[in-house]
N, C-alpha and C positions, 0 to 999 in steps of 0.2 A: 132873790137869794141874798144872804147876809153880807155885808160887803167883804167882812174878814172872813168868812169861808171862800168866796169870790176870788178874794187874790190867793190865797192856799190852793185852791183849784190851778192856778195860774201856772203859779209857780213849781204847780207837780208837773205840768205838764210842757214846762220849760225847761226845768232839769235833766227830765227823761229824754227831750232832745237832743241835750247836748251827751249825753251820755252816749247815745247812741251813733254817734258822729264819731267820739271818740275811739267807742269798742269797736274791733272789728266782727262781723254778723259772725254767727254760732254756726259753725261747720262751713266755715267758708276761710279760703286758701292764707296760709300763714305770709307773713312778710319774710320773705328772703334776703337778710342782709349783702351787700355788693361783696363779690370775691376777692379776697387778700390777696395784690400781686405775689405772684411765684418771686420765690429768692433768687438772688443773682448765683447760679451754681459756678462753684468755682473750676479755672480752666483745668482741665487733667495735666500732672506733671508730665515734663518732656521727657519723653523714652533716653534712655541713656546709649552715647554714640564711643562705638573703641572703634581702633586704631585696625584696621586689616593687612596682617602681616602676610596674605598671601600665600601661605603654608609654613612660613619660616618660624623659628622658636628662638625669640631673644631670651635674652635677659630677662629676670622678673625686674629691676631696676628699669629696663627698658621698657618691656611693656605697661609699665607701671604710668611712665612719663606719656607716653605715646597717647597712651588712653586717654588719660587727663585733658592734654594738650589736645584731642578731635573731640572729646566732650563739651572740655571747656572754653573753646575756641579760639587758647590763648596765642595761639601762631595769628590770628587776626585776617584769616584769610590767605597767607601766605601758605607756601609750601614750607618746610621744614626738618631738619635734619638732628638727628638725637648721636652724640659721638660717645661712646661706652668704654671708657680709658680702661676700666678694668680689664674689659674683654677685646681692647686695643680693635674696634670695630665702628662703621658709621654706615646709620639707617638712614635713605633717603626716601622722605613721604612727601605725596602730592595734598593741593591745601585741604582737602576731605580727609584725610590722615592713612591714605593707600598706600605701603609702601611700592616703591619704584626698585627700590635694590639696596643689597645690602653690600660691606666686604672690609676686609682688614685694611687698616691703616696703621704708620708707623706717629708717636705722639714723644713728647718733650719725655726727655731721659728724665728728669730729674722726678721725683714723687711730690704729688702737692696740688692743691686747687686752687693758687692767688698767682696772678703776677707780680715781678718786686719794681714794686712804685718807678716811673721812669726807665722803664728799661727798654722802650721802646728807640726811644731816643739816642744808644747806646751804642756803639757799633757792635757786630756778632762777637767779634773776637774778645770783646770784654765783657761777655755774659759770663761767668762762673756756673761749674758743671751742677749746681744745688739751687739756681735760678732757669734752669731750662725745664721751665712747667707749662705744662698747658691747661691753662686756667680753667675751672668751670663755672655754671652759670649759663644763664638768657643771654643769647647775643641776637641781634637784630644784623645780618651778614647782605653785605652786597658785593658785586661783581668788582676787579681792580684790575690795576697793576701795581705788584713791587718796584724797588729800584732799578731789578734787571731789567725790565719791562717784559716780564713773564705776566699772561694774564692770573689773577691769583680769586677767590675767593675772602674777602676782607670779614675775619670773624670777629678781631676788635681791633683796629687800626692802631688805636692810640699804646696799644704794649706788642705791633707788629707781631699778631698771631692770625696767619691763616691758612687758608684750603691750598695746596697747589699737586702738581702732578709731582710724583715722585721723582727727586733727581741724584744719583749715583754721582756727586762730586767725587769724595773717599770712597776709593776702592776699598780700603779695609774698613771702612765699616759695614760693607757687605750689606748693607739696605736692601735690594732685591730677594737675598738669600734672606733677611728676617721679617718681610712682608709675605714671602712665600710657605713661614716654617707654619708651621701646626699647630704651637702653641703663642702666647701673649706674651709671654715672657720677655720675650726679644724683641718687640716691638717699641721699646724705650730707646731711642735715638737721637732726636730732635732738639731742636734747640727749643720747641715751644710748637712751632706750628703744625700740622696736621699732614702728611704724604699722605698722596693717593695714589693710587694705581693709576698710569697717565690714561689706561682705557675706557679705566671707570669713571675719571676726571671730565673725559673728552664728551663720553655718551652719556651718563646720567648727570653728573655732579651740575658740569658747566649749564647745559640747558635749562636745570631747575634756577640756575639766578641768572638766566641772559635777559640781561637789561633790564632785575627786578631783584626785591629784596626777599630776603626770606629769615625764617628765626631758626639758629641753630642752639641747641642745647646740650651742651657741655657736663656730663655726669660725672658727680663727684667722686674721687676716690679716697677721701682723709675724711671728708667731712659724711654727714648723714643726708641724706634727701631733704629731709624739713627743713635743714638749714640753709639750702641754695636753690630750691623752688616752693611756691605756698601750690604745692597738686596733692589732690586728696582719691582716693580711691574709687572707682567710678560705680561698682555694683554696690557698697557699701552707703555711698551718699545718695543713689539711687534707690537703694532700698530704706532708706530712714524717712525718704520723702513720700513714702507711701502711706504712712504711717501717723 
């Protein structure tokens, strides 16, 4: 054979090797590329958690805070108490946000949500009847004693305002008769600090802070919510995050 058809022979039938190395055979099984891991699915948003009042009907202002406060967990674990000046009343929840019991309480005569700088420091008698407020706001409360060595509940130490059982010094200001009345109205007395019924003091009050802290929350009555708590509405934000 001629040399140059010789290697043309050669080389037809070196090519077609590699070709066929290359191609996969005609009706035989396709290549499967390897499977794209699955995406990381993102966690389901957390169910939204209120406040159970147990059958009772607060406040919208209350239940408003309440809710927030077991949603958002801003008591921190503690138990927690919401004091509703408007409606001269104080809800006690355990740290899941159950309330434990509710009932009127008598609050600082004067109208207003600040205390006046230093007045803690002050003796009572030189408070001024337009300075007996009971401040509102996040307090962080633990268990005391005042100066009588009454045990008291400490709501903010440093302007002497806090929890204690109801005491009838002045007969004429009839404190029992405006803890007892019907309406709120009359529940303005105080120099600042908070009366409670000594029965409700003794069986709920007291044992929610024996020898532990707890967050009370003070509702404003001059000011707006948004101004003295950042709590956002809990079916509302719950419902935006589904979305």
């Amino acid at each position: 054979m001629h040399p140059i058809l010789d290697g043309l022979k050669q080389g037809i039938v070196l090519g077609a090797a590699v070709v066929s190395v290359m191609l996969p055979p005609m009706g035989g099984a396709r290549t499967t590329p390897s499977p794209v891991p699955a995406a990381t699915l993102a966690a389901p948003p957390a169910a939204p958690r209120f406040a159970d009042f147990q059958g009772e009907s607060p406040s919208h202002a209350v239940r408003h805070i309440a809710d927030w406060v077991t949603d958002s967990r801003d008591n921190r674990g503690m138990g927690y108490v919401i004091i509703d000046k408007q409606d001269a009343r104080i809800w006690v929840f355990d740290p899941e946000g159950r309330l434990k019991a509710a009932t009127p309480v008598l609050l600082g005569a004067a109208t207003g949500d600040d205390s006046v700088a230093g007045i803690g420091q002050r003796p009572i008698a030189e408070v001024r009847p337009e300075e007996r407020t009971t401040p509102a706001g996040r307090f962080v409360a633990e268990p005391g004693r005042n100066a009588q060595g009454e045990d008291v509940v400490w709501v903010d130490y440093g302007a002497a305002v806090s929890m204690h059982r109801l005491r009838a010094i002045e007969p004429k200001e009839r404190r029992h008769e405006r803890l007892a009345s019907a309406t709120p109205e009359d529940n303005r007395i105080s120099y600042g600090c908070i009366n409670v019924p000594p029965a409700f003091f003794d069986a709920v009050l007291k044992p929610a802070f024996d020898q532990r802290r707890g967050v009370v929350y003070v509702l404003p009555e001059t000011k707006a919510l948004a101004d003295v708590f950042a709590s956002y509405d809990v079916t509302e934000k719950h419902r935006s995050a589904t979305f």
